[in-house]
MIGU-307249 format. One record per residue: residue in three letters; x, y, z of N, C-alpha, C in turn. Coordinates in steps of 0.05 Angstrom, whole numbers, padded with zeros to 5 digits, always signed. Example, Ala and Ser with C-alpha at 12.3 -4.5 7.8 and 13.67 -1.06 7.14 Angstrom:
2
ALA+00264-00114+00156+00246-00090+00156+00264-00066+00156 SER+00257-00045+00142+00273-00021+00143+00258+00001+00157 
! end
This chain:
114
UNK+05241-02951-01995+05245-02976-02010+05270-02990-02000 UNK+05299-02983-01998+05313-02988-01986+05314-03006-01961 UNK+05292-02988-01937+05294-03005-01916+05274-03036-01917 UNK+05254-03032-01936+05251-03056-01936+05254-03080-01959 UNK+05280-03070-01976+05296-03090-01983+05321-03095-01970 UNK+05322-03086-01948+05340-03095-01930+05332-03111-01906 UNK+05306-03103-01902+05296-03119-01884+05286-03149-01893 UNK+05282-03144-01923+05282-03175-01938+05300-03193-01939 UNK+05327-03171-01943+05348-03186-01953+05357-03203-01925 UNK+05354-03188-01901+05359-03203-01876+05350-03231-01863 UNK+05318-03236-01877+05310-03262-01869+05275-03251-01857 UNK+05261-03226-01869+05238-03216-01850+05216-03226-01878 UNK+05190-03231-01865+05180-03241-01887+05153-03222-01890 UNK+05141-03229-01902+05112-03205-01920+05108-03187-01897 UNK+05091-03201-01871+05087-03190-01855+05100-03180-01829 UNK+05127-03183-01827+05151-03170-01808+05156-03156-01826 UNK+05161-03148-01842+05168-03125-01863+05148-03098-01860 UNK+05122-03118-01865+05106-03092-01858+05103-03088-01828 UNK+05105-03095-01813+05093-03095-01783+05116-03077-01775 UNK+05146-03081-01786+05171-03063-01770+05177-03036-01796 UNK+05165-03041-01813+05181-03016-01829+05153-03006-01838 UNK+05138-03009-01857+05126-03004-01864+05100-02987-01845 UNK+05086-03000-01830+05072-02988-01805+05083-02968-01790 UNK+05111-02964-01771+05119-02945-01761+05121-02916-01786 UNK+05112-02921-01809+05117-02899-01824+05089-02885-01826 UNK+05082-02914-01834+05048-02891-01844+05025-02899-01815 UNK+05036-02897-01800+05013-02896-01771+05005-02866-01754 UNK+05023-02849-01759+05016-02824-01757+05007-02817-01770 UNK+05001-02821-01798+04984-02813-01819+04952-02825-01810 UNK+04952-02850-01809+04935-02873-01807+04918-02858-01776 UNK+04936-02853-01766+04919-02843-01736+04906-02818-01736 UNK+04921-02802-01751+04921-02769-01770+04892-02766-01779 UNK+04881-02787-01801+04869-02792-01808+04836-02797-01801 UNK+04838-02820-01780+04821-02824-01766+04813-02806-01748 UNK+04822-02787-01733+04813-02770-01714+04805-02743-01732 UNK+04819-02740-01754+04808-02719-01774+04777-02726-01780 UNK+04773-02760-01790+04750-02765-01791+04730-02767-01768 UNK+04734-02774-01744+04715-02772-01721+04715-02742-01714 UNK+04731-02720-01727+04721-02689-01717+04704-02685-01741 UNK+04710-02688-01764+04694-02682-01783+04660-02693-01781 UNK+04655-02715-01770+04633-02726-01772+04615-02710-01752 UNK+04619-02695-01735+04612-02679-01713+04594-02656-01739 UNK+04613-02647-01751+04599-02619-01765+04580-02632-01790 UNK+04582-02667-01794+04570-02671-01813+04546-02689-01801 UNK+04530-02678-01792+04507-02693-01773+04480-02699-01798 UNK+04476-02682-01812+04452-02690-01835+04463-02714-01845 UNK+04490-02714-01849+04490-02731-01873+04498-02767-01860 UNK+04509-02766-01835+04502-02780-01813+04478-02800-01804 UNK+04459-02782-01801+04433-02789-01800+04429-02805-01808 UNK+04423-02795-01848+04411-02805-01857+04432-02834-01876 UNK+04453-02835-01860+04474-02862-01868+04473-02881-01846 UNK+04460-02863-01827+04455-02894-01803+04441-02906-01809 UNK+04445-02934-01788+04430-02951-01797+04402-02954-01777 UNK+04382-02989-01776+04361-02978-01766+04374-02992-01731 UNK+04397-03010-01723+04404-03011-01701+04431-03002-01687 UNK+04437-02973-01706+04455-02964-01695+04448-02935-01698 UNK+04469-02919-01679+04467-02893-01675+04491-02881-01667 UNK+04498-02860-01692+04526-02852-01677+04526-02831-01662 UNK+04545-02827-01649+04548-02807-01630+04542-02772-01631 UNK+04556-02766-01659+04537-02729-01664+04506-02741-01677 UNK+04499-02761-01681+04466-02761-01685+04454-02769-01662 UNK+04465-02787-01641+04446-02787-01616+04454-02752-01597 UNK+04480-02743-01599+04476-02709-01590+04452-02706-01599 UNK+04453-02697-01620+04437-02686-01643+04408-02685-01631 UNK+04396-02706-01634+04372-02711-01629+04369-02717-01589 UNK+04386-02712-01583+04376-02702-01548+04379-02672-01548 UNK+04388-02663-01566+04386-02629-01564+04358-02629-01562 UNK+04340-02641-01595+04326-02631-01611+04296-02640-01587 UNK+04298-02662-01572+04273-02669-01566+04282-02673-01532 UNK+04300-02681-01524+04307-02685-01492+04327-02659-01479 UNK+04333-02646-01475+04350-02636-01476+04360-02637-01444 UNK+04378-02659-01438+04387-02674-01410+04420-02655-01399 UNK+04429-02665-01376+04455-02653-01370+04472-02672-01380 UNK+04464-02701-01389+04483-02721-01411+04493-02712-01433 UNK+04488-02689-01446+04497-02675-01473+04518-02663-01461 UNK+04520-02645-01431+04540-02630-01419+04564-02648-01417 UNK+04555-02673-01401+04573-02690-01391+04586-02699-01421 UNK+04573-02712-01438+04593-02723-01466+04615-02691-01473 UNK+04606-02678-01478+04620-02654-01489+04636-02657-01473 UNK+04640-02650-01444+04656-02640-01425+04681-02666-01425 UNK+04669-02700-01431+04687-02714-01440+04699-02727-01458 UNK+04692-02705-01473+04708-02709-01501+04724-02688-01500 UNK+04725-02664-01484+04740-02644-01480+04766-02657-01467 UNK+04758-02669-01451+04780-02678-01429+04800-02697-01448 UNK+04784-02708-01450+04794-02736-01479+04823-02728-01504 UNK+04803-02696-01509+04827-02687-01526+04850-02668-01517 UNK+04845-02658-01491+04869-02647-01477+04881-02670-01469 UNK+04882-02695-01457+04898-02717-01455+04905-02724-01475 UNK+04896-02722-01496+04913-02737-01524+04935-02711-01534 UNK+04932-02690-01531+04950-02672-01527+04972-02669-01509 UNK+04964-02683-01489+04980-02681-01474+05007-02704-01474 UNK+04991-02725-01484+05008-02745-01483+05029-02741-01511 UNK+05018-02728-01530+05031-02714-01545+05052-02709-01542 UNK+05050-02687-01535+05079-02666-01532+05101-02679-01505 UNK+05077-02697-01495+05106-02710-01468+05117-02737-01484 UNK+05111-02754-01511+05122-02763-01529+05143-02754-01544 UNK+05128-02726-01549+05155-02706-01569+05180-02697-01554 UNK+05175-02689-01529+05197-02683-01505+05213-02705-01511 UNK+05202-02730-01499+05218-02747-01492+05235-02758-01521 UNK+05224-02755-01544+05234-02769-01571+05257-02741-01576 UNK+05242-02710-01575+05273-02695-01575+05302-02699-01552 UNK+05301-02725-01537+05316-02729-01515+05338-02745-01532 UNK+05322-02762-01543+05344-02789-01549+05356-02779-01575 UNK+05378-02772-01575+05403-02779-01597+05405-02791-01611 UNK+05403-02785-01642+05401-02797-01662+05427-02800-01681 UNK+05451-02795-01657+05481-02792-01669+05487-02829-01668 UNK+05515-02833-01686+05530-02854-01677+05537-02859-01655 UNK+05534-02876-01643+05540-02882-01611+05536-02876-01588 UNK+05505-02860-01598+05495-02852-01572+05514-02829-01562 UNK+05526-02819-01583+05528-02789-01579+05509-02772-01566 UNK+05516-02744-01547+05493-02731-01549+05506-02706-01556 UNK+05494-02687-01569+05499-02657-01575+05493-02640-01545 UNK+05523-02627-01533+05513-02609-01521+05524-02582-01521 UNK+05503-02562-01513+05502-02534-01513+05525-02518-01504 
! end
């Protein structure tokens, strides 16, 4: 609350308020979220199905149904890159976290050393 009655009090208006304070807070959540839901939809393929529509098709229901009736090396290939997909988002991860445990969060660009 604080920071964005300070960011009011400065001259930032509805949407610079939210875009600099508000967003950088809840976007790890917001991103958290969404990838919780695109893993979850994988194990929920019945109920998928039958929520699609008649010119779309999502992705664990077109798997799904190339298991059930085609069974191609394109099922290998998606798996294998979505594997890849989530070791890079891992990866970029922790070389974010490195780099954010780098910078100094002292007065003046202090740094703490050992």
């Amino acid at each position: 609350m604080r920071r964005s009655c300070a960011a009011r009090s400065l001259g930032g208006g509805p949407i610079a308020v939210f875009r600099h304070v508000y967003l950088p807070v809840i976007l790890p959540g917001l991103l958290g979220g969404m990838l919780l839901a695109f893993t979850l939809s994988f194990d929920e393929v019945v109920i998928a199905y039958f929520l699609q529509g008649p010119d779309a098709t999502t992705l664990p229901v077109k798997i799904f149904i190339d298991l059930q009736y085609s069974l191609t090396p394109v099922i290998a290939a998606v798996s294998t890159l979505l594997l890849m997909f989530t070791t890079l988002l891992l990866a970029v991860q922790m070389v974010l976290m490195l780099r954010r445990s780098r910078i100094s969060l002292l007065p003046g660009g202090m740094k703490v050393t050992e």
